[in-house]
N, C-alpha and C positions, 0 to 999 in steps of 0.2 A: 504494500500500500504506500501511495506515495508521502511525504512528509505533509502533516496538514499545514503546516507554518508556508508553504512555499503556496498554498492555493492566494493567502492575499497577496503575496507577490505577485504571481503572474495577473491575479485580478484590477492591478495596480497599473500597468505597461502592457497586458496584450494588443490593445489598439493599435498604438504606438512604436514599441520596440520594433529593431529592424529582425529580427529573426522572427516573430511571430508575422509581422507583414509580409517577409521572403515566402517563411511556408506556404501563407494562404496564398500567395500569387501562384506558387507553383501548385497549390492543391486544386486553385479554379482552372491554369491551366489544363490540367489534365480533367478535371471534370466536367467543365464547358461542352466541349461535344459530345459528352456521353449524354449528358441534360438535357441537351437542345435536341438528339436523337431519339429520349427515350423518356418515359413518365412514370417517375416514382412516385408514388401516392404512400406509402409507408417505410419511413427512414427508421433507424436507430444509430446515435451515437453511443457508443459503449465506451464507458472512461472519457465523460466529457467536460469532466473538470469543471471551470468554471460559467461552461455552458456558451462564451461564446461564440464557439466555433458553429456549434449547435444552431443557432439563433442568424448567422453570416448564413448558412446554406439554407435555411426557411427563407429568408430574406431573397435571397439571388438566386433559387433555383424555383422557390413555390413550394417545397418538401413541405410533408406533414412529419415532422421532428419529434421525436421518443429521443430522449435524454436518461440515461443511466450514468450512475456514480457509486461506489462505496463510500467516498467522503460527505459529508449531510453540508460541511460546508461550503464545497461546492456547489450542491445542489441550492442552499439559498443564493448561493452569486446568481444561479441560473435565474431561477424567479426573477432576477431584476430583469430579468430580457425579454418577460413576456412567456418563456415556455412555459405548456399547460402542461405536457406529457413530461414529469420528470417523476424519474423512482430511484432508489435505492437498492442498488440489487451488487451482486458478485459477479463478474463475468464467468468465473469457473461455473458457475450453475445459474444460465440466467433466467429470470424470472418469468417468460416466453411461450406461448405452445409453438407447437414446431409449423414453420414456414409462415410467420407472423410478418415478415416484412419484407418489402422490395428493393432495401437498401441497407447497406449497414459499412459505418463507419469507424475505423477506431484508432484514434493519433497517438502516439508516446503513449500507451498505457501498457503495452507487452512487455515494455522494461523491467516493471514492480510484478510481474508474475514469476516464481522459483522457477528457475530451469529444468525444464521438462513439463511443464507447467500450461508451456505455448500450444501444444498440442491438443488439451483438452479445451483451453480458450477459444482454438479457431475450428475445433469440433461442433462447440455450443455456437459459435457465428454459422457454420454449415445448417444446421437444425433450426435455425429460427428464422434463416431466408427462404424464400420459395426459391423451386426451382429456375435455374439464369440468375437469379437475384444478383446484386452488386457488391462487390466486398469493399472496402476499401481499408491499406494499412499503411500505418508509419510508425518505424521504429528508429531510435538509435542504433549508431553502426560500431560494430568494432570493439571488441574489448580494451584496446590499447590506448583507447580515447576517455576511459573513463577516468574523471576528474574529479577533482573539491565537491565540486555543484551536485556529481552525480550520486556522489555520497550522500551529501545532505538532503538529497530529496528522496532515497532510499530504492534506488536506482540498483536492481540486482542481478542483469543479464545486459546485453547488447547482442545484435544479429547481424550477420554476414546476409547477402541476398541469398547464396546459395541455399542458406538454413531457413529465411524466412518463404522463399518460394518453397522446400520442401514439405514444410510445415501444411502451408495453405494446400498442397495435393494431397496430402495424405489424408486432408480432410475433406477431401472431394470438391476440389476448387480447380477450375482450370484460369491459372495465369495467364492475363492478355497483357501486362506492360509489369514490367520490374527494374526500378533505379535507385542510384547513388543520387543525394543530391545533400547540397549545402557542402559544394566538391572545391570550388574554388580557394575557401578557407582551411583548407585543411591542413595547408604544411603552421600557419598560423597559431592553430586547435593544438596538433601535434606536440608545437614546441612548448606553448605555454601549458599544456597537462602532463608533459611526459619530462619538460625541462625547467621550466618556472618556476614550477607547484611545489616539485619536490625540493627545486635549490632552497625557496623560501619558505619552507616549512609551514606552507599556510593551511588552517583548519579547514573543514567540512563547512563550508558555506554557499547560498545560494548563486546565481551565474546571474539572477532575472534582474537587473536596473537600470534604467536610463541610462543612455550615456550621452553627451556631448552632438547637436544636432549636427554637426561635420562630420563626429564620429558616425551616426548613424545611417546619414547618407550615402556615408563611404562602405559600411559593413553593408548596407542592404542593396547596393548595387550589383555584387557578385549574384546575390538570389534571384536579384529579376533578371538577367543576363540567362541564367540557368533557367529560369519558368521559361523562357522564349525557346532554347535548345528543346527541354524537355516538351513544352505546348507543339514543336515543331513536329514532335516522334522521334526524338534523337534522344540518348539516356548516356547515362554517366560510369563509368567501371569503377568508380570510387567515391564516398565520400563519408561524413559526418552521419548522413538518415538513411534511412533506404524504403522506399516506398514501393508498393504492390497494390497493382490492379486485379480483379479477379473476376470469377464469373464462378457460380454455384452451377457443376454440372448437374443435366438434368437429371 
């Protein structure tokens, strides 16, 4: 389970911050043509935190939005947004009859599930879409990237594409797009986790805060750079997230 102390962080800066604005650019990229192709009438965000993201895709797609969390204070961030459909549930056993929905979403939340763990999560995603249904995942990448931040928000796996594409088949998914993204920063990532962190002996603290509007505009240039490659059809062999599109075979 994620640290609760970081949900009012990101509730503070996701608008804002350039990494949460990066992601959404690249998450509309890639979902814009599936939307404008096709009409989901029942979504679920699984591990939707503070509900924003939740609330952006009701907004710009028209989605009928189901919001689940373990965290109850997330779930009151969400309320401020207006969603009706919010519960509290587990992803390992979600709350669901099977093939409830024609969407399902789930960002950063496979990290806080015990290794070995993933399998039974994207099991319970298989079960509660109809068949076709929509998957959608993103995880952090890479075990050698784990940081300060990833500590303290109680962060206890990262995925390679390989692992996360096998996962999503063995639960009867078939993969239509699978990428590295947030690639550009990486040697950046790299040094300050793997050389910084350690030089300076700094504690377990969160990564989420404003920074500097030069700074910002400069960090979130690489991501829209990336949503244009990846909106293009073009994917990344490396980076910081890695993302997967899917489809529930019939």
């Amino acid at each position: 389970m994620m640290n609760p102390a970081e949900i009012a962080n990101i509730a503070a800066v996701e608008r804002e911050l350039w990494w949460y604005r990066g992601m959404q650019t690249i998450l509309q990229r890639l979902l814009d043509p599936i939307a404008r192709a096709e009409k989901f009438e029942r979504v679920l965000e699984a591990g939707c935190g503070t509900g924003y993201t939740a609330s952006v895709l009701r907004d710009r797609y028209g989605w009928a939005m189901t919001a689940l969390d373990y965290d109850a204070d997330g779930l009151r961030c969400a309320r401020g947004f207006g969603l009706s459909r919010l519960l509290r549930g587990n992803a390992l056993a979600l709350p669901f009859r099977d093939r409830s929905f024609d969407a399902l979403v789930s960002l950063d939340m496979l990290v806080h599930i015990p290794p070995g763990g993933e399998d039974q999560v994207i099991g319970e995603f298989a079960r509660v879409l109809r068949p076709g249904g929509l998957l959608v995942l993103r995880a952090a990448a890479f075990h050698f990237l784990r940081s300060n931040h990833s500590i303290f928000v109680h962060e206890v796996q990262r995925f390679t594409r390989p692992q996360l594409r096998a996962s999503a088949e063995r639960a009867g998914f078939r993969v239509e797009r699978a990428t590295y993204a947030n690639s550009l920063l990486l040697p950046v990532a790299a040094f300050k986790f793997r050389v910084w962190e350690p030089l300076t002996k700094a504690p377990p603290a969160s990564g989420v805060g404003l920074v500097a509007p030069w700074l910002d505009t400069l960090l979130y240039a690489p991501l829209r750079m990336e949503a244009a490659w990846i909106g293009a059809g073009g994917s990344l062999p490396v980076g910081q997230t890695v993302i997967l599109i899917a489809r529930r075979v019939q």
